[in-house]
Every structure is written in structure tokens, then in C-alpha cells.
C-alpha positions as CSV (number, residue, x, y, z in Angstrom):
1,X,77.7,115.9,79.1
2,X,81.2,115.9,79.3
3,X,81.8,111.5,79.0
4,X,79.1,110.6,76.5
5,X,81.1,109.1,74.4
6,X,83.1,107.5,76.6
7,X,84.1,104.3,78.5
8,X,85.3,104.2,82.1
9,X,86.4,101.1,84.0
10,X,86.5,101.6,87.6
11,X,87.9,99.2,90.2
12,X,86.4,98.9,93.8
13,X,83.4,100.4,92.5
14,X,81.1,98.2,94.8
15,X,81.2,101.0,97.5
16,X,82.7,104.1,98.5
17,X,84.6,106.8,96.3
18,X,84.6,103.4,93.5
19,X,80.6,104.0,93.4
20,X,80.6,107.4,93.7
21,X,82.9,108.0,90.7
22,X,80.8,105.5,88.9
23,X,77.6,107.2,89.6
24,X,79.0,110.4,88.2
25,X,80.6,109.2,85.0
26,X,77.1,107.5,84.3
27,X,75.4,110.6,85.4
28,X,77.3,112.7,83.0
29,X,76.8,110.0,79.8
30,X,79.7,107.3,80.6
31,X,78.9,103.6,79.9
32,X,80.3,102.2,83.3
33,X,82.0,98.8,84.1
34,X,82.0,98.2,87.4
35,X,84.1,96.1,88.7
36,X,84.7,94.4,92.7
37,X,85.5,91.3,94.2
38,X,82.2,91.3,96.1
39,X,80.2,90.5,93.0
40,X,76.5,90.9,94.4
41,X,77.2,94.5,95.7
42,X,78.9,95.6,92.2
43,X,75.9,93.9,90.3
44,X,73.5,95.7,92.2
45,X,75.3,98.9,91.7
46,X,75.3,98.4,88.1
47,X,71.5,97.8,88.1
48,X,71.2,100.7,90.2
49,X,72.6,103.2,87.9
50,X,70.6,101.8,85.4
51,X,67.8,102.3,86.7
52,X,68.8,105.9,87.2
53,X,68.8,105.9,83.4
54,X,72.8,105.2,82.8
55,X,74.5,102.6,81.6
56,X,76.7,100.2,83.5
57,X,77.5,96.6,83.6
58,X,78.7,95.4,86.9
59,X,81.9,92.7,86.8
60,X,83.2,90.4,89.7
61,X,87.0,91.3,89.9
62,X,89.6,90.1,91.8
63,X,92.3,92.6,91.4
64,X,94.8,89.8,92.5
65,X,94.4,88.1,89.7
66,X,95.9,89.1,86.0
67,X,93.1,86.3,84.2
68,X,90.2,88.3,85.8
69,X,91.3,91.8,85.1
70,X,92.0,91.1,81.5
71,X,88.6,89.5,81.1
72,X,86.7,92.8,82.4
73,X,88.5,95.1,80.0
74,X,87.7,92.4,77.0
75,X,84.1,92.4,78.2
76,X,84.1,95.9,77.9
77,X,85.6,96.3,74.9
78,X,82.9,93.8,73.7
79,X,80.5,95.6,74.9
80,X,81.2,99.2,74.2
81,X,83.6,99.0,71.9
82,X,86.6,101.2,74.1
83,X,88.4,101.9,76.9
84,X,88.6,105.4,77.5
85,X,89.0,105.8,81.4
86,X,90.5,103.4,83.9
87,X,90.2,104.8,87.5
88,X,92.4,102.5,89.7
89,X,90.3,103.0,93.1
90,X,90.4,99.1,94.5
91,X,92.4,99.6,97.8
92,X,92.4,99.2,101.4
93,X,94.8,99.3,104.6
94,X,95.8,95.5,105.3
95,X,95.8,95.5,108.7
96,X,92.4,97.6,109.2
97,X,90.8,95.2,106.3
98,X,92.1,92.0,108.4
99,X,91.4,93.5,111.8
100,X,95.0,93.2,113.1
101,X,96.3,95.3,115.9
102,X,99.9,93.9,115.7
103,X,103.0,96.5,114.6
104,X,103.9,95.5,111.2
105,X,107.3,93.3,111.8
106,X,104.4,90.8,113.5
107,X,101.8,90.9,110.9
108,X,101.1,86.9,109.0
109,X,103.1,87.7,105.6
110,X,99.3,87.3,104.4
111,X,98.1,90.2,105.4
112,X,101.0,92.3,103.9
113,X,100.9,90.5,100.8
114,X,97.3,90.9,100.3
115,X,98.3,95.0,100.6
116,X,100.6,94.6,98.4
117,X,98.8,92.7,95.9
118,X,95.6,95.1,96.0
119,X,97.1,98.4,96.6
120,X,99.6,98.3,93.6
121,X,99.8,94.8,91.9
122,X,95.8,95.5,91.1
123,X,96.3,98.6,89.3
124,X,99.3,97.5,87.4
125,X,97.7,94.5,86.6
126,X,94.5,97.0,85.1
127,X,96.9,99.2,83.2
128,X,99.0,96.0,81.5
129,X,94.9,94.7,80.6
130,X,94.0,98.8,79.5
131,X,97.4,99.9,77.1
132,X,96.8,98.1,74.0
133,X,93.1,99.0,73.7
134,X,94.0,102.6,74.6
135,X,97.2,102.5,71.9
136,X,94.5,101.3,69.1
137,X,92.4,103.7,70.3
138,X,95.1,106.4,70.5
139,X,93.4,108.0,73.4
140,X,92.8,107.1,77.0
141,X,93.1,108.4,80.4
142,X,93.9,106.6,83.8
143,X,93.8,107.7,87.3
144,X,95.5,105.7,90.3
145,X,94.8,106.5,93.6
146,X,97.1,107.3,96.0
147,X,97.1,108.2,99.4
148,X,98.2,111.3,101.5
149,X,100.4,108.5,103.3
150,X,102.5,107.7,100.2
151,X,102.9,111.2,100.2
152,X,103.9,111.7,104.1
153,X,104.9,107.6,105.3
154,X,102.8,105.7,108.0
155,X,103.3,103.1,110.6
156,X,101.3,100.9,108.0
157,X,104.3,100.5,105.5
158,X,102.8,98.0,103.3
159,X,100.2,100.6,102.5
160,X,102.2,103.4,102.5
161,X,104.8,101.8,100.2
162,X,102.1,101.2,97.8
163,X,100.3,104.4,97.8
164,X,104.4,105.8,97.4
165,X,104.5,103.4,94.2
166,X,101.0,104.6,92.7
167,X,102.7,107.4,92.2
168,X,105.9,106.4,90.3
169,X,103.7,104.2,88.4
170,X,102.0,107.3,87.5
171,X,105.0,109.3,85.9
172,X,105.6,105.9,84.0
173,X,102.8,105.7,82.6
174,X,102.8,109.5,81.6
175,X,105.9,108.8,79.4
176,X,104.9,105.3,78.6
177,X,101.6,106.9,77.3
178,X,102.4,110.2,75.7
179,X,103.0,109.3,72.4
180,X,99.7,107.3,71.8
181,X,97.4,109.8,73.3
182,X,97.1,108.6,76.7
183,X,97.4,110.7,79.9
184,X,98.0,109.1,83.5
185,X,97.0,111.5,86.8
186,X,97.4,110.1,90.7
187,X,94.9,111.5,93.0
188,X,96.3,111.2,97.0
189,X,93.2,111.9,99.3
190,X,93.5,112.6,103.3
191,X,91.3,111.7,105.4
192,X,88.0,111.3,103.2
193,X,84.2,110.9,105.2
194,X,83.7,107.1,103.6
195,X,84.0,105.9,107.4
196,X,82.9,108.0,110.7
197,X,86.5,107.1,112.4
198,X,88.4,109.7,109.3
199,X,86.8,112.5,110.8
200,X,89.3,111.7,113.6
201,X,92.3,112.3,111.7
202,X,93.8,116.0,111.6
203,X,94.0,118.3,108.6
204,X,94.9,122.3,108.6
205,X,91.4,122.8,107.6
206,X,90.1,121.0,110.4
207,X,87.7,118.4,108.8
208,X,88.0,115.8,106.6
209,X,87.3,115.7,102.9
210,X,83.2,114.9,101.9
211,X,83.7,111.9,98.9
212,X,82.3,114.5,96.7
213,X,85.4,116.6,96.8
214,X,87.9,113.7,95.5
215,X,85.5,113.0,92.9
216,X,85.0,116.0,91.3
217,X,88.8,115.6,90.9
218,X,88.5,112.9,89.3
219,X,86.1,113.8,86.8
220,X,87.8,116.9,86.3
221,X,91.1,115.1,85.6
222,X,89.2,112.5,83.2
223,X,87.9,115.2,81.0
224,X,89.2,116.9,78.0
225,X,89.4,120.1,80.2
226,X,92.5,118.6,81.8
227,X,93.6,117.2,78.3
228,X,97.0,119.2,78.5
229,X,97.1,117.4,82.2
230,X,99.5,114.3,82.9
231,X,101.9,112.4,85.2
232,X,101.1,115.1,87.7
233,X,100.0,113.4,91.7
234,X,97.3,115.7,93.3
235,X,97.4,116.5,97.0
236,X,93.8,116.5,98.3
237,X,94.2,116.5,101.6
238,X,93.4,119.7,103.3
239,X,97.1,120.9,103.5
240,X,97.9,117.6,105.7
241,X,100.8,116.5,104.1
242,X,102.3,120.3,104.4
243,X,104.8,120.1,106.8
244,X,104.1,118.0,110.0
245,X,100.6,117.8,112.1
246,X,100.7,118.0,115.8
């Protein structure tokens, strides 16, 4: 099994492409800390894998705030020992989340600061909690995830500006993490099947992505058959962001 002896941290991993990627790392031999501000759904998750025969302890995280972050990666080094993979997948579209309809020069300052916060303050947060386990270490690999709309803009410029910064944060942490063993990947997904309505949106191969797909990128990318792999943002997004959709 390609992670079993390794540590993965993963962010939003309550639900979604979060779970999935847990599920995987645990089903190929990863001890798992899951972490999610909705701490019943990531406990359960955690006791689900186990029960599947993994390993995974499930955290309430509030990606918002530093004293929470830093406390999952110490109760992970406590309880494993390491920090090996951090996968940055805690995110979300502000004004979907909120359920606001407004253009975005009317939207509370709330809602855009909660995108903010969650979409890039989160996973900087994470990697300033992650570095000087992974430095010991002198190993360590983290993937942020972007967005095809970081790549292409969007109406919804809180959430595209931070799916855009995922991905300088990404080349930082490639130099940052180079010399100490540590590589850094962003993954930018279209339109992925975690909700009916993304089969909606357009790609040139005329579907949206199953969860599946990003994953195995992931997993891929976390491996030590991408070892040679870093500071590098991956388009899956089924040639959307190639020139402009009609």
C-alpha cells in the first residue's frame, strides 16, 4: 500500500472530495486525521473508516481559527508521531454557503470575509501549524486546492481571488519547502459531481468530473511516484479553463 507509513491531515473531510480523499489514504494504509467544523459528521467519518478496518481520528476544526488548527496537527503528532500529508480541501463559495443572491459590491462584508478566511486564511493557517513537524521530519507533502475559477476569474471574486492565491501559495511553499524535503502541488477541479446543480456547468468534454477522478490526483500527487513533483497547479477540469466556453 502505497501510504502505510504515513500521516495525512485532511481539512473538510466531513463530506465531499475531504471524505473521499480520506477514505482512500485510509484504504491504502494512511492513519487519517480528519478534521471539520461540523464535529459530529467528522467523528462519524472517522469511526466509519475504522470500522472499515483503517485508522482515523476525527477533529472538530474551525479553519478560521489559528488555536484550533495548531491543536489538530499536535494531536496528530501525539498520536502518530508525524505529519506526512496535509491536503488543504476545507472551502466553499460564500455566497452559495450563505444563500445570497446579491452581486458581490452588495454582499454583508461577513459573508466575504468568511470566503476569505476559509478559502485561503484556512490553509495558510494549516501549512504555518504543518512546516516545523514536516522540517523535523525532513519530508512532507501538501496539496491545496484550487479551483478552475482561480484559474479562469468568476463573478464570485472573493472565491476566485482565493482559489487565484492557493496557487501562489503553492509555488511558495515549493521554494519554502525544497530544502527540507517537502513538496507542495495545487489541484484546481471544474465542475466536480459532489452536488446535482455541477452537472450544469460546461466543460469540452461535456460532463463534469465524478469525485473519483480529483482524487486519484490527489493520491497520485501524495505518493512517492510524484516524488520529483512540486510547486506545479493541475488543471482538472475537462479542458474548461482552455480558452473561453460559450
Amino acid at each position: 500500500m502505497r501510504f502505510s507509513d504515513r500521516v495525512a491531515i485532511i481539512s473538510g473531510a466531513a463530506s465531499g472530495m475531504g471524505l473521499l480523499a480520506a477514505q482512500r489514504f485510509a484504504q491504502e494504509g494512511a492513519r487519517v486525521v480528519l478534521t471539520d467544523v461540523n464535529e459530529q459528521a467528522v467523528v462519524e467519518a472517522a469511526q466509519a473508516i475504522c470500522a472499515d478496518g483503517g485508522e482515523a481520528i476525527g477533529v472538530r476544526v474551525d479553519v478560521r481559527r489559528f488555536d484550533q488548527v495548531q491543536a489538530a496537527v499536535e494531536i496528530a503528532v501525539a498520536r502518530y508521531g508525524s505529519v506526512d500529508i496535509l491536503h488543504n480541501c476545507a472551502g466553499g463559495c460564500s455566497s452559495r454557503v450563505f444563500g445570497r443572491s446579491e452581486p458581490f459590491h452588495e454582499l454583508p462584508i461577513e459573508v466575504i470575509d468568511w470566503g476569505m478566511d476559509v478559502n485561503f486564511k484556512g490553509p495558510v493557517y494549516f501549512c504555518r501549524a504543518v512546516l516545523g513537524q514536516m522540517i523535523a521530519q525532513e519530508r512532507g507533502v501538501i496539496i491545496n486546492m484550487g479551483s478552475v475559477e482561480g484559474v479562469t476569474g468568476t463573478r464570485a471574486l472573493d472565491y476566485g481571488a482565493s482559489k487565484t492565491g492557493m496557487i501562489g501559495l503553492t509555488r511558495s511553499l515549493a521554494i519554502y519547502g525544497a530544502p527540507h524535503g517537502i513538496r507542495a502541488c495545487c489541484v484546481s477541479p471544474g465542475p466536480v459531481l459532489t452536488r446535482p446543480e455541477m452537472a450544469k456547468m460546461k466543460t469540452r468534454l461535456g460532463r463534469a468530473a465524478e469525485p473519483e477522478e480529483i482524487v486519484n490526483l490527489i493520491l497520485y500527487l501524495c505518493s512517492d511516484e510524484a516524488a520529483f513533483i512540486t510547486g506545479v497547479n493541475y488543471n482538472i477540469d475537462g479542458g474548461r479553463s482552455v480558452g473561453a466556453m460559450q
